[in-house]
C-alpha angles and dihedrals in degrees: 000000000000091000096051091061099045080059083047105061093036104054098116094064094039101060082071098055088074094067106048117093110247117284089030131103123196119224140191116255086250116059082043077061088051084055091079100063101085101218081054084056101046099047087055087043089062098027111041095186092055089081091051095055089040083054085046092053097042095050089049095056096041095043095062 
């Protein structure tokens, strides 16, 4: 049940995980603009799901 509503809650970054080839994630405009501050780059260097919960973030604040 948890899951569900996980999926829930992120369902408007989650329509977009059905079009990007495998291996790919697709991310707002924004967080790719948070890739050029370097500390923002290091943490998702070290961390590559960091990026993921950032897109989710940043589709969240700009989808409502």
């Amino acid at each position: 049940m948890d899951e569900l509503k996980k999926k829930i809650k992120e369902s408007h970054y989650r329509k977009f995980l059905g079009i990007a080839p495998e291996g790919f994630i697709i991310i707002p405009e924004v967080t790719f603009e948070k890739l050029k501050d370097f500390d923002f780059w290091k943490e998702w260097k070290n961390n590559p799901e960091y990026l993921r919960e950032e897109a989710i973030k940043d589709t969240k604040e700009n989808f409502f």
